[in-house]
N, CA, C and O atoms as a MOPAC input file, in Angstrom:
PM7 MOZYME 1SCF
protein

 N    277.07300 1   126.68800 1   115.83800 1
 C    277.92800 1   125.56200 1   116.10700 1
 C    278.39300 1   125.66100 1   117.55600 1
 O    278.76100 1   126.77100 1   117.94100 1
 N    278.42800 1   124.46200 1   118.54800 1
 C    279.21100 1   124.46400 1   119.40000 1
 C    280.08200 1   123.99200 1   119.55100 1
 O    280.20100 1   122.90900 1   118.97900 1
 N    281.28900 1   124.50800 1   120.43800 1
 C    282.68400 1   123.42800 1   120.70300 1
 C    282.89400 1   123.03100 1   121.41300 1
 O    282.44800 1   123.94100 1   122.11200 1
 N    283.30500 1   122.23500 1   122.22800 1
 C    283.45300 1   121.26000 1   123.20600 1
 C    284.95100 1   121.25200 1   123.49100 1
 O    285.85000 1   121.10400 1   122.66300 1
 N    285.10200 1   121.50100 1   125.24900 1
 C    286.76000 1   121.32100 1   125.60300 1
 C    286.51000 1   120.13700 1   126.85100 1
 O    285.64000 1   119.88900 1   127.68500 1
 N    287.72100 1   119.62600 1   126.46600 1
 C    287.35400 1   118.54700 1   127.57500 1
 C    287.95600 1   119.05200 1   128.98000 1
 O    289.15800 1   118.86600 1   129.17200 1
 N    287.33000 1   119.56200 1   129.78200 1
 C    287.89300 1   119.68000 1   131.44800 1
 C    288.19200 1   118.69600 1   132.24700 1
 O    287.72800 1   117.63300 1   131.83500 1
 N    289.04800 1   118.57200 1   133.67600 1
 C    289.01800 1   118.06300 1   134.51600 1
 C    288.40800 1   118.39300 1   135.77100 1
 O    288.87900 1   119.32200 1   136.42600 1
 N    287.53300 1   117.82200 1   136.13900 1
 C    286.88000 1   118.16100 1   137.18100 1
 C    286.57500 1   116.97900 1   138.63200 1
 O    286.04900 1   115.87000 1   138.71900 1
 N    287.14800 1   117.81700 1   139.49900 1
 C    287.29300 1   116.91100 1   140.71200 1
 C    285.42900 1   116.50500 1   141.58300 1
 O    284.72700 1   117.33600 1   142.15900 1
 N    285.19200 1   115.40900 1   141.42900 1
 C    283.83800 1   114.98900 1   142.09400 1
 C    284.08700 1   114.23300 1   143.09000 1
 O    285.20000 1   113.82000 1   143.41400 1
 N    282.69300 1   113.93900 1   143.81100 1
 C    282.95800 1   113.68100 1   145.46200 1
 C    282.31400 1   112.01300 1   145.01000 1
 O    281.31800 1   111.78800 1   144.32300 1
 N    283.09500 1   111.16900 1   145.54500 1
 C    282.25000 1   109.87900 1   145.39200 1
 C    282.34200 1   109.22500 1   146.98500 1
 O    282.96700 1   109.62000 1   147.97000 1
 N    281.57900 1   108.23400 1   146.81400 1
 C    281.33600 1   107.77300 1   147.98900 1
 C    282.22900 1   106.82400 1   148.55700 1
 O    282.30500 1   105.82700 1   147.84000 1
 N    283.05200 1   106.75300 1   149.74900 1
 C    283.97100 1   105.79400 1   150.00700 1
 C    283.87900 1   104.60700 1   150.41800 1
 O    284.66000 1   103.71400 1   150.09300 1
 N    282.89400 1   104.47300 1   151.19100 1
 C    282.20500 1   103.99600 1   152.90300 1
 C    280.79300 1   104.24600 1   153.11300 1
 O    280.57400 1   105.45200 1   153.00300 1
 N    279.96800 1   103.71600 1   153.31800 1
 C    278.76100 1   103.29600 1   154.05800 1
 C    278.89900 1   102.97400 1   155.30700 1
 O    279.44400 1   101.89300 1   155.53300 1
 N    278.49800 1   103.72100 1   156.33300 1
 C    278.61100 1   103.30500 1   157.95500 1
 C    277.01100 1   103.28600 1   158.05100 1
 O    276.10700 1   104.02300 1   157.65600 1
 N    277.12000 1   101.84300 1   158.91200 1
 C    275.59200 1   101.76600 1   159.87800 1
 C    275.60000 1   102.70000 1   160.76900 1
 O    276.68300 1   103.00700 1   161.26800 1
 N    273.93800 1   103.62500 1   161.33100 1
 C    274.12100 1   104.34000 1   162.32900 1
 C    273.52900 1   103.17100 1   163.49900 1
 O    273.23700 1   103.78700 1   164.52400 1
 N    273.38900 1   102.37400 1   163.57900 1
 C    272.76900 1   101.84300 1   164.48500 1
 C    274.29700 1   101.09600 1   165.25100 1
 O    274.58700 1   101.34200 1   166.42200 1
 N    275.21400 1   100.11200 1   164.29200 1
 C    276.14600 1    99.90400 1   164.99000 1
 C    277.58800 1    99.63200 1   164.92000 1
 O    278.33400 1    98.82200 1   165.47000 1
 N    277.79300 1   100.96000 1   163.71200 1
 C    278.99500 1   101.47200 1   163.27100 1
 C    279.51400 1   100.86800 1   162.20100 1
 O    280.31400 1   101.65100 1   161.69000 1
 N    279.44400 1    99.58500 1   161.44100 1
 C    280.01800 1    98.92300 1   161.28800 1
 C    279.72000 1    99.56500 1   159.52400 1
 O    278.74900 1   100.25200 1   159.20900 1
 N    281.12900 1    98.99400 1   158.32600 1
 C    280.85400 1    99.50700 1   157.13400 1
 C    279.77700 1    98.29000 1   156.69900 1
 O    279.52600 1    97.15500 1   157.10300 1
 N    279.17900 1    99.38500 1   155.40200 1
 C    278.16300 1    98.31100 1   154.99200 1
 C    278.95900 1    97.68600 1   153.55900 1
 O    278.30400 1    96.88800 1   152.88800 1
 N    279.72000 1    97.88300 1   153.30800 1
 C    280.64700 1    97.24700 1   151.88500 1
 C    280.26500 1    95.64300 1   152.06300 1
 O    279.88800 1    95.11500 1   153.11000 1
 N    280.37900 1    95.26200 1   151.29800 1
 C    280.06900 1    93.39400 1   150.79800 1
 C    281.43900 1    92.88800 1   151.11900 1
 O    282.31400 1    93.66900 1   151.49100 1
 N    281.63300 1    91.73000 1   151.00100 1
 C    283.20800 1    91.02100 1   151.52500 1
 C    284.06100 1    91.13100 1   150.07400 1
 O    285.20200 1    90.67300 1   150.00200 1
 N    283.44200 1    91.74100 1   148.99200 1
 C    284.26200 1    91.61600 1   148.18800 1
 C    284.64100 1    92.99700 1   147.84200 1
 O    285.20600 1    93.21700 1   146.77000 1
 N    284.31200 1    94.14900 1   148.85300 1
 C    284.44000 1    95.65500 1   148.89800 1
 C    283.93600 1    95.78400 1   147.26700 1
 O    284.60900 1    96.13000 1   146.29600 1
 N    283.02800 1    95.52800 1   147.30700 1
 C    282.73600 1    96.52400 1   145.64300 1
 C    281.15600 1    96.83700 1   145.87700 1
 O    280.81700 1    97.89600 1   145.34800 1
 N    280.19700 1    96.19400 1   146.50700 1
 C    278.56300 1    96.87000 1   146.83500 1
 C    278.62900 1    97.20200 1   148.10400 1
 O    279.40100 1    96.70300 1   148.92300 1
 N    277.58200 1    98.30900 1   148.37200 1
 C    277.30600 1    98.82100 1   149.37900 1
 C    275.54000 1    98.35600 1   149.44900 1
 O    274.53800 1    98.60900 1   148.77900 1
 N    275.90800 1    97.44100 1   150.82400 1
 C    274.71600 1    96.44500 1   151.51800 1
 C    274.35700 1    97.24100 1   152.48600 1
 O    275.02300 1    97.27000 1   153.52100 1
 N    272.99300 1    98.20100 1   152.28300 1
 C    272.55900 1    99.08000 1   153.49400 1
 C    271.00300 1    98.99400 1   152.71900 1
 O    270.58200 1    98.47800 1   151.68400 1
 N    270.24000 1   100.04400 1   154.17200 1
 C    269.17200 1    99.88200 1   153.78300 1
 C    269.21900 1   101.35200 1   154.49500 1
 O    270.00500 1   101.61700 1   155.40400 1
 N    267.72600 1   102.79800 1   153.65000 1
 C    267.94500 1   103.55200 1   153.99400 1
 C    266.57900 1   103.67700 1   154.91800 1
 O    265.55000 1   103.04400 1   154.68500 1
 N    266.76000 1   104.62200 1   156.02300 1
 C    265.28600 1   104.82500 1   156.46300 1
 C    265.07900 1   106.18100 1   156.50600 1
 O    266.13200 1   106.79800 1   156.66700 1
 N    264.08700 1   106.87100 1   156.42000 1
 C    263.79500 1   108.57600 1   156.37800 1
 C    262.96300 1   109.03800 1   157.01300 1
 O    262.69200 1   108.07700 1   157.73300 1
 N    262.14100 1   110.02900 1   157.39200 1
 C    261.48500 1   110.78200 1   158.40700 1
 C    261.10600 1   112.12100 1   157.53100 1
 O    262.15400 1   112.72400 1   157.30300 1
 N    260.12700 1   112.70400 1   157.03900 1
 C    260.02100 1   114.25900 1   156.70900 1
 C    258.76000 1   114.69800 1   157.57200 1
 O    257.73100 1   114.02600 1   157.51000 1
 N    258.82800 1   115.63700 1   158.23900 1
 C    257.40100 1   115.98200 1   158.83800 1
 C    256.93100 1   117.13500 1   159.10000 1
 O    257.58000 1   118.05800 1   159.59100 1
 N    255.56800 1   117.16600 1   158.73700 1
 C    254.96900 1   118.40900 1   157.88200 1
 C    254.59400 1   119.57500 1   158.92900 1
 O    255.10400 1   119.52400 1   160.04800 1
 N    253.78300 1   120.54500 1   158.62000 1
 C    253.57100 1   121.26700 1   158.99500 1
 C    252.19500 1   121.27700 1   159.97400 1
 O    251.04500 1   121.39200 1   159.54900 1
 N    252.57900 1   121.13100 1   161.34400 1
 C    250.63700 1   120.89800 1   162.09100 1
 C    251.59300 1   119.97200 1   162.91300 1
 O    250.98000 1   119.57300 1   163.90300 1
 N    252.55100 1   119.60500 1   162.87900 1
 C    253.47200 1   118.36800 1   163.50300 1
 C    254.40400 1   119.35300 1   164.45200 1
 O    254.69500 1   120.43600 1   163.94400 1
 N    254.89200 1   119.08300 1   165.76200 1
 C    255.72300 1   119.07900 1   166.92900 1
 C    257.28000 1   119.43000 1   166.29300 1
 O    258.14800 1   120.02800 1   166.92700 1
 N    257.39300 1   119.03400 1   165.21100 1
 C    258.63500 1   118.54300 1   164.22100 1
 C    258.65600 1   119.32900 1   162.71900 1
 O    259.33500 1   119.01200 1   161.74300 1
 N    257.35600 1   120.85800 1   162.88100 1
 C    257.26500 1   121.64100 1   161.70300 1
 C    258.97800 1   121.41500 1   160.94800 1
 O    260.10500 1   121.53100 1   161.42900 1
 N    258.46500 1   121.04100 1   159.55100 1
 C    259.41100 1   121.13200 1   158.41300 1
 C    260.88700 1   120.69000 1   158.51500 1
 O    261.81100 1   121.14000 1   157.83800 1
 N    260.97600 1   119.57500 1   159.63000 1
 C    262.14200 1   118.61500 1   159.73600 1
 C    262.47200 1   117.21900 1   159.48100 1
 O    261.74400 1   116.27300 1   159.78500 1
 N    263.49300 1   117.14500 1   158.96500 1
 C    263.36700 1   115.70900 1   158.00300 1
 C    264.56500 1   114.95200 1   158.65400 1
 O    265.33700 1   115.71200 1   159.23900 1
 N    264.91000 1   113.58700 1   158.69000 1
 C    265.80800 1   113.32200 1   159.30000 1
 C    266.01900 1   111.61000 1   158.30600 1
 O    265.06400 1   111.15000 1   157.67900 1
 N    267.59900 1   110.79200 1   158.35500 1
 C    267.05500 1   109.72100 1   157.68600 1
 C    268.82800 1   109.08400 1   157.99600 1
 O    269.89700 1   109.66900 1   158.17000 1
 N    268.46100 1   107.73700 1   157.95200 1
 C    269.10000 1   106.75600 1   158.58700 1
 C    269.69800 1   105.67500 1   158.18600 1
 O    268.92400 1   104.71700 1   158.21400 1
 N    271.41500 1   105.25000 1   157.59300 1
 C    271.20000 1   104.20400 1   157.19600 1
 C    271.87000 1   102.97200 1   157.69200 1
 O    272.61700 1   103.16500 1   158.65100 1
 N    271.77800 1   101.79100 1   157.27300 1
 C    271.65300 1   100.73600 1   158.68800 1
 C    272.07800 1    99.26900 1   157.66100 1
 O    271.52400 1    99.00300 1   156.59400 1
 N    272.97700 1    98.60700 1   158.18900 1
 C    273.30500 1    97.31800 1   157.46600 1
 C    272.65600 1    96.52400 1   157.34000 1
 O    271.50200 1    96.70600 1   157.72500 1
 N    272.97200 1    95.34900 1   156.80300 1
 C    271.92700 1    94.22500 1   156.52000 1
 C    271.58500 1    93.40500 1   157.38900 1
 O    270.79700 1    92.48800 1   157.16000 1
 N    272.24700 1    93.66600 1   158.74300 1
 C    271.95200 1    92.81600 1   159.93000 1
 C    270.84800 1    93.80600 1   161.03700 1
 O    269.83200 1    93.39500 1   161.59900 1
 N    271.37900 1    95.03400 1   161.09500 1
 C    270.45200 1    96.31900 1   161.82100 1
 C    269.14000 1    96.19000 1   161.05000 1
 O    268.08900 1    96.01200 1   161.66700 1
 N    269.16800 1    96.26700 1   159.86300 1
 C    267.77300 1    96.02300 1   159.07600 1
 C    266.96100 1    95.14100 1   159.36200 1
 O    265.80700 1    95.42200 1   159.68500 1
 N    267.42400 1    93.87900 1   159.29400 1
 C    266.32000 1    93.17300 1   160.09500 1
 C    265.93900 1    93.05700 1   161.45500 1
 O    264.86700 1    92.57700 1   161.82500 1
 N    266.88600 1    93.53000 1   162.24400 1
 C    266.37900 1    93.68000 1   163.75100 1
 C    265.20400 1    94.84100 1   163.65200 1
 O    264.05200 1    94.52400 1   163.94900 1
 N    265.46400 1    95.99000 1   163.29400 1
 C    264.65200 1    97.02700 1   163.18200 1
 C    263.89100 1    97.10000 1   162.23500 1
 O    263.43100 1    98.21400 1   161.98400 1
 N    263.49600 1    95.93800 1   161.38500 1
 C    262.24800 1    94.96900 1   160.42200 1
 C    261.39000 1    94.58200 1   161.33900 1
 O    260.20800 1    94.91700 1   161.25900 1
 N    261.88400 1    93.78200 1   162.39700 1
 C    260.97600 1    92.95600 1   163.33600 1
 C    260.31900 1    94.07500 1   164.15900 1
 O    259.21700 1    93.79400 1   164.63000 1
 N    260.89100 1    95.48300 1   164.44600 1
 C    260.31700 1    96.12500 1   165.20700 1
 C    258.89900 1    96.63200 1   164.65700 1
 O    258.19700 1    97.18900 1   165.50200 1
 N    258.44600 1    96.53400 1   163.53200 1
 C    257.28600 1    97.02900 1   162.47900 1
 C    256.85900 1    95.81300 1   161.50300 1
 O    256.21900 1    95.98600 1   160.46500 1
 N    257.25900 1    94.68300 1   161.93300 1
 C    256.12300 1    94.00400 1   160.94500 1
 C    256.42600 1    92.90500 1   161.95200 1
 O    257.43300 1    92.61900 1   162.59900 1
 N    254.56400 1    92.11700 1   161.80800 1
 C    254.41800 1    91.12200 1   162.42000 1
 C    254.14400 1    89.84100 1   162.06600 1
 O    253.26700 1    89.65500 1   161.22200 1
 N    254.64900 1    89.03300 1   162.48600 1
 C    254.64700 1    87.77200 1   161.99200 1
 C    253.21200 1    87.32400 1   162.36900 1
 O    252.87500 1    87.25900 1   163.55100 1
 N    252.49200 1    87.06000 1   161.49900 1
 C    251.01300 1    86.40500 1   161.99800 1
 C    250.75400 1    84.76000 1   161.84900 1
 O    249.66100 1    84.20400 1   161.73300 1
 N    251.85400 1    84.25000 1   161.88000 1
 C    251.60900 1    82.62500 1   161.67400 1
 C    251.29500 1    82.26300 1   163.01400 1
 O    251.03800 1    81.09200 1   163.29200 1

């Protein structure tokens, strides 16, 4: 049989979302979602950058500027 005690235990939650591109929080106007987009980097071994990972996250306005920098409009 097992017994069960109920503890209190202090956890870390998230407060704030900051863009790194241009500071700004990424919270929604009604402060309850966090509007970001993440970007990441891991790079392997044979690479300048052996076994370093790095990663970035960026609001909904930085996102599309730095969208346009990697995809092209072909119309």
């Amino acid at each position: 049989m097992i017994k069960y005690k109920l503890a209190m235990k202090q956890v870390q939650t998230i407060k704030d979302v900051f863009c790194d591109c241009c500071g700004k929080s990424c919270i929604d106007s009604c402060g309850m979602n966090y509007e970001h987009s993440y970007l990441s980097a891991s790079w392997g071994y044979g690479s300048r950058k052996d076994d370093t990972s790095w990663g970035y996250y960026f609001c909904e306005e930085c996102s599309d500027k730095i969208k346009k920098m990697f995809v092209r409009d072909d119309d």
